[in-house]
N, C-alpha and C positions, 0 to 999 in steps of 0.2 A: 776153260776159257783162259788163255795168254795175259799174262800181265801186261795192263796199259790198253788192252783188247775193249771198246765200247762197249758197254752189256746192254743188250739189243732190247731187255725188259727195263732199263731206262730211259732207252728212245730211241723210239722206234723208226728211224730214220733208215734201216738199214732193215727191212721187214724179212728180207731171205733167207737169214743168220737168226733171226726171232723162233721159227720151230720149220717142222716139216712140209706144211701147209697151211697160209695163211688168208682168211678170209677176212679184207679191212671193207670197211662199211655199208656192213650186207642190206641189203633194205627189210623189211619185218615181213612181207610175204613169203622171200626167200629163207631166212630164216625159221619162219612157220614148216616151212616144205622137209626141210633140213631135219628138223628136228622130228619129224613123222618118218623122214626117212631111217636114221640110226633107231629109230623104236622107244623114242624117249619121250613120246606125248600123247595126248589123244582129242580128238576134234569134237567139244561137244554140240549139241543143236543150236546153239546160241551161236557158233563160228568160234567158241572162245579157243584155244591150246592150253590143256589140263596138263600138267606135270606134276611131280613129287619132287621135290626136294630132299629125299632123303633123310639120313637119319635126324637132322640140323629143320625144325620146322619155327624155329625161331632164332633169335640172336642168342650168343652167349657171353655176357657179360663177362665175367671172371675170367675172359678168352683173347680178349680185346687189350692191347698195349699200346703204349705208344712209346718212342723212341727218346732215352732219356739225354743229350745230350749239351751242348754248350748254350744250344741257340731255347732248349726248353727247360733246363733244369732249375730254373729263378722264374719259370713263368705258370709255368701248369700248374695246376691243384692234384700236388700226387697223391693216392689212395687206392681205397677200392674200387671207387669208378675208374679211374685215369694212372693205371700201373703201369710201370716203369720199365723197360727192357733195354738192352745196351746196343751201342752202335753195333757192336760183333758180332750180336746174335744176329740181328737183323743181315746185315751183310753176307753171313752163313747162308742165312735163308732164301737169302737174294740169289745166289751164286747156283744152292741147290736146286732152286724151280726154275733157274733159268737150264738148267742141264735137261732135269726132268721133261722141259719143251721140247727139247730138239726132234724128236721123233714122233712128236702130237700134232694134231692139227688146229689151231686155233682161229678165235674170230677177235680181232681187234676194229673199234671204235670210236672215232674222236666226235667228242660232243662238248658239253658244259654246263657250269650250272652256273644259277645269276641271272633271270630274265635281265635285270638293268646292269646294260651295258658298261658302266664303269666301276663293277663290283665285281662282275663275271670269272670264274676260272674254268679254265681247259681242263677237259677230265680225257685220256686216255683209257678206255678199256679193254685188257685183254683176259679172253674166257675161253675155255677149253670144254663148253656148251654151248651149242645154239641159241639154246630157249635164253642161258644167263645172257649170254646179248641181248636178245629182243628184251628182256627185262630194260637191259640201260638203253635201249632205243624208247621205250617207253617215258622210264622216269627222269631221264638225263635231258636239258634239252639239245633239240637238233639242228645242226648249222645248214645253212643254205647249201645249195652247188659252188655259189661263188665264195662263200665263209670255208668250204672244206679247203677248196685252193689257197688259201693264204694261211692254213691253219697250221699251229704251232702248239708241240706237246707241250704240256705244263706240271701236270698232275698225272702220274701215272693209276692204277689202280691193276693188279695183278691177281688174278680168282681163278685160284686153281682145286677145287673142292677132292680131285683124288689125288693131290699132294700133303702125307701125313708129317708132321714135324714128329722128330724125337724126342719127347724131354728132357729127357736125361741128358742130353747134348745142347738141345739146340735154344733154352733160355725161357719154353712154354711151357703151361699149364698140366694139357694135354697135346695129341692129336693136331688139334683143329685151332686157329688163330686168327687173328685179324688185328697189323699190327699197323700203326700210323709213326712215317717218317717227316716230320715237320720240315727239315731241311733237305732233304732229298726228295722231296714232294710225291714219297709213294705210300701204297693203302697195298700192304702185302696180306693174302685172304687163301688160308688152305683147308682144307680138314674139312671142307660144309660149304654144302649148295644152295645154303638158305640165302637167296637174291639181298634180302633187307640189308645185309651186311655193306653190302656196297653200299646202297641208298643214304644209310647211317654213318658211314663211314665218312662218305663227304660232308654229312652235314656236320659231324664233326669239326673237321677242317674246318668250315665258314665259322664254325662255332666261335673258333679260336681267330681265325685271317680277322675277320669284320669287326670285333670290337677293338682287337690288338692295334690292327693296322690303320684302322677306317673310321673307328667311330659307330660302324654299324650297327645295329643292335638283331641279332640274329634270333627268331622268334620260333618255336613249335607251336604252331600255332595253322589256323583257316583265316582264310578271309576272301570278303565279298565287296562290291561296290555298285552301291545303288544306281538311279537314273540321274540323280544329280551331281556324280562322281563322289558321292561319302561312302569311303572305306571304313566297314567294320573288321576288326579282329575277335576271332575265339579262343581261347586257350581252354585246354581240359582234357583232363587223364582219359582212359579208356571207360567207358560207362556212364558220363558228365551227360552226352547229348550233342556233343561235340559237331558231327557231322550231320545230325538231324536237324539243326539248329541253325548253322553254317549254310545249306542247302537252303535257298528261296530259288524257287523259278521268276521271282520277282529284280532279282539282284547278280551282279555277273559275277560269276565265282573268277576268283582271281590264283588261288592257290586252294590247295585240301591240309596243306601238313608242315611247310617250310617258307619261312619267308624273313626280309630284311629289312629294317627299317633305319633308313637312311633322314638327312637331313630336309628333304622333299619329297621322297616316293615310300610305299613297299612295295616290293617285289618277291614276287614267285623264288626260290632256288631250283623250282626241275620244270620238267615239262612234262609230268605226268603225274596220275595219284596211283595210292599203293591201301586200295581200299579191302577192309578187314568185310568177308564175306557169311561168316556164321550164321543162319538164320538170315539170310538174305531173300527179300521176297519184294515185286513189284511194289504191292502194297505198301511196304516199312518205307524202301530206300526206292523211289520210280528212280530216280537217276542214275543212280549206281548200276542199280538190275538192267538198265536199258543201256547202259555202257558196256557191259560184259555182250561184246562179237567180236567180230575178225577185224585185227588180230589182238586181242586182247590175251594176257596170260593168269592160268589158273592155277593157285599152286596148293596142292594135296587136299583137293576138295574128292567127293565120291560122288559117283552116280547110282541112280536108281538102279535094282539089277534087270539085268538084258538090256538098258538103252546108253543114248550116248546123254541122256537128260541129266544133270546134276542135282543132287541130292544135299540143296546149301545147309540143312540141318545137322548133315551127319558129319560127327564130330570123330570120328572112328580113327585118321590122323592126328587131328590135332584140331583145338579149338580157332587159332590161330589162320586157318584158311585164307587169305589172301586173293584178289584182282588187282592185277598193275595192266596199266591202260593209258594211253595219253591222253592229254587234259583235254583235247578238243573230241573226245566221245563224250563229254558232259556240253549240252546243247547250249547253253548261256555261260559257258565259260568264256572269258574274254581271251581275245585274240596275242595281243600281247601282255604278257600277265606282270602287268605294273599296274599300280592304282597309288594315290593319291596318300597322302599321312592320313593314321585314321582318326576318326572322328569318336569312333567308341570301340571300346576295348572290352568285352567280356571274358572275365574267369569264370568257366563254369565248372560247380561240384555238384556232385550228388550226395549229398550230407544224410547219411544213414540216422544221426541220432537225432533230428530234427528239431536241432538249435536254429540253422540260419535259416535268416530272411529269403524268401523267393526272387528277389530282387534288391539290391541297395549300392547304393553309392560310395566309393571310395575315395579317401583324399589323397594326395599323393605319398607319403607317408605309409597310408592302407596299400596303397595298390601296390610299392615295392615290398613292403611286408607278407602280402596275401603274393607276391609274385614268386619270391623266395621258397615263402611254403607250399605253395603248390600240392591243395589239399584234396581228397575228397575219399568218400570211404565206402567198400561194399562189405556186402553181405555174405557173410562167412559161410550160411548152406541153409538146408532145410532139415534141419536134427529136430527132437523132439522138443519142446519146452521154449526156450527162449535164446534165440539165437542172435549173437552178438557182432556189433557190426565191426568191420578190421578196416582200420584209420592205414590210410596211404596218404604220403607227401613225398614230392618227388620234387624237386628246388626247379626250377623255371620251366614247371610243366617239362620235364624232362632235362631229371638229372643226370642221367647215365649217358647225355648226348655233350657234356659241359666239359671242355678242358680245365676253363677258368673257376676258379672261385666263385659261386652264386651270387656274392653279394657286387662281384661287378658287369654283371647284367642289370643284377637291381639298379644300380646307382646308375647305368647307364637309360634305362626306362624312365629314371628318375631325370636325367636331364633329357633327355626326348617330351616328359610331359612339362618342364619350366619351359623350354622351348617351344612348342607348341601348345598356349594355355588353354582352347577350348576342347581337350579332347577329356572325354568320359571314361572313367573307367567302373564298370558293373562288376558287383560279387553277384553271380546268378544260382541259385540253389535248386538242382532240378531234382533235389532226393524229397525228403519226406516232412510232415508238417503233421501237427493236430499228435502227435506224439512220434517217438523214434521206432525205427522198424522194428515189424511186429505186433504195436497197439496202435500207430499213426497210418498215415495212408500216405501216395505216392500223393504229389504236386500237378498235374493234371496237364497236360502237354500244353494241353490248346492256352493254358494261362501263363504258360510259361512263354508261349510263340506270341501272345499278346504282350507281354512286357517286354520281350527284346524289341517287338514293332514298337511299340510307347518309345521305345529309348531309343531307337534308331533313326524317327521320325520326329525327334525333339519334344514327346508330349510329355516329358518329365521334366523339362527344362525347369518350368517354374513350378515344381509341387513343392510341397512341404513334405521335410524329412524329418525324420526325429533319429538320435542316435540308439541304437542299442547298447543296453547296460553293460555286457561285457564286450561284445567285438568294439563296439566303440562307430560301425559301416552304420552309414545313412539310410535309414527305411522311407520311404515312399508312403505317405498315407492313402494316397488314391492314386488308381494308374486306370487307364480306360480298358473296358471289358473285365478288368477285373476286379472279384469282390474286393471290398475293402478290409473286410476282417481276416483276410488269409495275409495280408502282408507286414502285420507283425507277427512273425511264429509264438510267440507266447499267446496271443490271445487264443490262439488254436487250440494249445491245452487244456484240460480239463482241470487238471491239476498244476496250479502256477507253480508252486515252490517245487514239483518233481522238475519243471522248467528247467527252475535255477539251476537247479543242480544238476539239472542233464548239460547245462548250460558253461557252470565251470568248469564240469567235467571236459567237455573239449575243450574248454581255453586251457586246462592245465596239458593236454595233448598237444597243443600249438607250441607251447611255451617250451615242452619240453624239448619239440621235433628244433626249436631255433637254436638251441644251449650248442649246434652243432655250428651253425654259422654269427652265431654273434659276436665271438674275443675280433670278427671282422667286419661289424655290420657300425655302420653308421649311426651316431645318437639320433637321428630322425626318423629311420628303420627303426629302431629298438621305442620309439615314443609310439610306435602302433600295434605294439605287442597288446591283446586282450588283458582284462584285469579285472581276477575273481572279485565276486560280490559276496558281501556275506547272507547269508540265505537264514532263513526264520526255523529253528528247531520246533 
């Protein structure tokens, strides 16, 4: 490339000089077709397109940079989530995979993320697969016929999975990378086919644009909107109940995974979901399962041998399996995916040692505290003897998507709830009770979908809470349908004082996971830290 010469992978105004053959905004039957053609997919009975992703069945953290420069290096939270690379490397990288196109055939697409329109960014994509496109046709959303005619690049995004970086040269890890240029507004992605990376990439971006610039508050999170327009939100790690939870056929789903919370609305960020399929069955998830057809995309699931039937148990790739599908294959998704501020906010864990409440109330205080931490914890395997459960916290339900510092999401949740006073925030505990895993038992679906209805439908408004000794969260003494002695975890035990001390045992787990964010967290953050009890020898 000529010095002074446009480079055509930052805008693509000039698509002829982009690669060898360019395909701009194929539509997803076309695409389907494509991709059966080159021998990179396969049709299962559902209509879904199965592919593999190759070596990359997930993201890779440790892989992921972002661009350290004038306009970032006083604003990001640099570390191991959010590592640093130079404008040089990057520009290297730039130059090289625009070389490496010239003889490839590519599919670019302009879409965007941002249901609401005064948040909205342009996303460019250009992919050197079929199927990666239909991915971003799926979860990016998609402009009109008359939106493409006025459309203007903003955000590029460049995914080139058999383009390897050198390390030794070129400023990466390994291989494979996924690097974000905040001032150049590009998401450079080589080494790995794994779709998520784009997905994640841009939510990064917003991660960063909407509280920076906006005020935003940019949320990992679900959420639904009843018949009287009250928006709930869900937040919770993988294993919570997140999505089982989220789902009523009763309530329009508004988003599955990303969303914004502006000064009047939230909003969707894509226009599709990227739903995890292991163990996928009509019965678990109807919606989901009835979502996967044409053209929905399937990535390194197996099927059954001799058919084209898929095999959602089989873990033989990866546990990680994957449907990306637009939002309107879920029947009572809403049409334009904005809804209303919400009205309740659930954190959901699955609390392996079965300290918390199945339900309880936070004060605000609690809720950027519990929002920070972002807790919940599974179950290490099934060995002989007693198996100990492994404590995960991830800072706003997903850390590893946060340019910023955690604690200003928090503060920013924190003025979203002074500013709107009547919204609820629930700690929901869908793990275990009556003792911690292993001698307790699980929390019982159907009582847990009756307290989210209680809390949704205002029947906790006026109950009586009591606080707990050490979180300090508001218990419910009575919630409709369900018992009343399951909703302080302690009475469940057999043994009170094993309680306690299963009980400070997590608070000093809390405490410990904070000592990471608190030399920045707010004295009103830090007054909702739990506080060991002394327990009776």
């Amino acid at each position: 490339m000529e010095m002074g010469q446009p480079n055509p992978l930052r805008s693509t105004d000039s698509l002829d000089t982009l690669a060898a053959k360019v395909y701009l905004n194929v539509d997803a039957d076309t695409l389907v077709e494509q991709t059966i053609e080159r021998g990179q997919g396969k049709i299962s009975d559902q209509g879904a397109l199965c592919i593999e992703t190759g070596k990359f069945t997930g993201r890779s953290p440790k892989d992921r940079f972002i661009v350290k420069d004038d306009y970032t290096k006083d604003v990001i939270d640099w570390g191991e989530v959010n590592i640093p690379i130079s404008t040089s490397a990057f520009d290297n990288l730039l130059e090289k995979m625009q070389i490496f196109l010239q003889d490839k055939e590519v599919w670019v697409r302009n879409c965007y993320a941002g249901a609401d329109s005064n948040y909205r960014i342009n996303v460019t994509v250009i992919n050197t697969l079929p199927w990666a496109n239909l991915f971003c046709h799926h979860l990016f959303l998609r402009p009109t016929n008359e939106e493409l005619e006025t459309y203007k690049q903003e955000w590029t995004i460049v995914q080139i999975p058999e383009f390897l970086a050198d390390p030794a040269t070129d400023g990466t890890r390994q291989e494979n990378f996924s690097i974000i240029n905040f001032t150049k507004k590009m998401i450079l992605i080589g080494g790995t086919a794994y779709t998520g990376e784009m997905k994640k990439g841009i939510f990064s971006v917003l991660n960063f644009i909407l509280p920076h610039e906006h005020q935003v508050l940019p949320m990992h999170c679900s959420a639904n909107e009843g018949a009287k327009g009250d928006t709930a939100l869900f937040f919770g790690l993988s294993g919570t109940g997140k999505t089982t939870l989220s789902a009523d056929v009763h309530r329009m789903l508004i988003g599955d995974d990303e969303h914004g919370w502006t000064n009047d609305t939230v909003f969707n960020f894509e226009g599709g979901c990227y739903a995890k399929c292991i163990d996928l069955s009509a019965e678990k998830e109807p919606q989901i399962f009835a979502a996967i057809k044409h053209p929905t995309l399937l990535e390194n699931i197996q099927f059954f041998p001799g058919t084209n039937t898929v095999n959602y148990a089989d873990a033989k790739l990866t546990e990680n399996t994957r449907a990306a599908y637009p939002i309107d294959h879920i029947e009572n998704a809403k049409e334009v995916s904005v809804g209303n501020i919400p009205k309740n906010i659930f954190f959901l864990t699955c609390d392996a040692y079965g300290v918390l409440p199945p339900i309880s109330k936070l004060t605000k205080a609690q809720a950027m505290y519990h929002f920070i931490s972002g807790y919940t914890a599974k179950v290490a395997g099934t060995e002989i003897g007693i198996t100990e459960p492994q404590t995960t916290f991830s800072a706003c339900f997903g850390k590893v998507f946060l340019p910023a510092h955690p604690t200003t999401y928090a503060e920013l949740l924190g003025k979203k709830l002074d500013l709107h006073g009547d919204v609820n925030v629930w700690l929901v505990n869908t793990g275990w009770t009556a003792g911690a895993f292993g001698t307790g038992n699980r929390i019982s679906l159907k009582y847990t979908r009756a307290m989210v209805q209680a809390a949704i439908e205002g029947q906790l408004d006026n109950a009586t809470f009591l606080p707990h000794s050490v979180f300090g969260i508001l218990m419910p003494t009575s919630c409709p349908n369900v018992p009343d002695e399951i909703l302080n975890p302690k009475d469940t035990w057999a043994d009170k004082d094993a309680y306690d001390n299963q009980a400070n045992r997590l608070a000093q787990l809390f405490i410990n996971n904070f000592e990471e964010y608190k030399a920045k967290a707010s004295a009103e953050i830090i007054s909702a830290s739990p506080r060991i009890q002394e327990v009776k020898i």
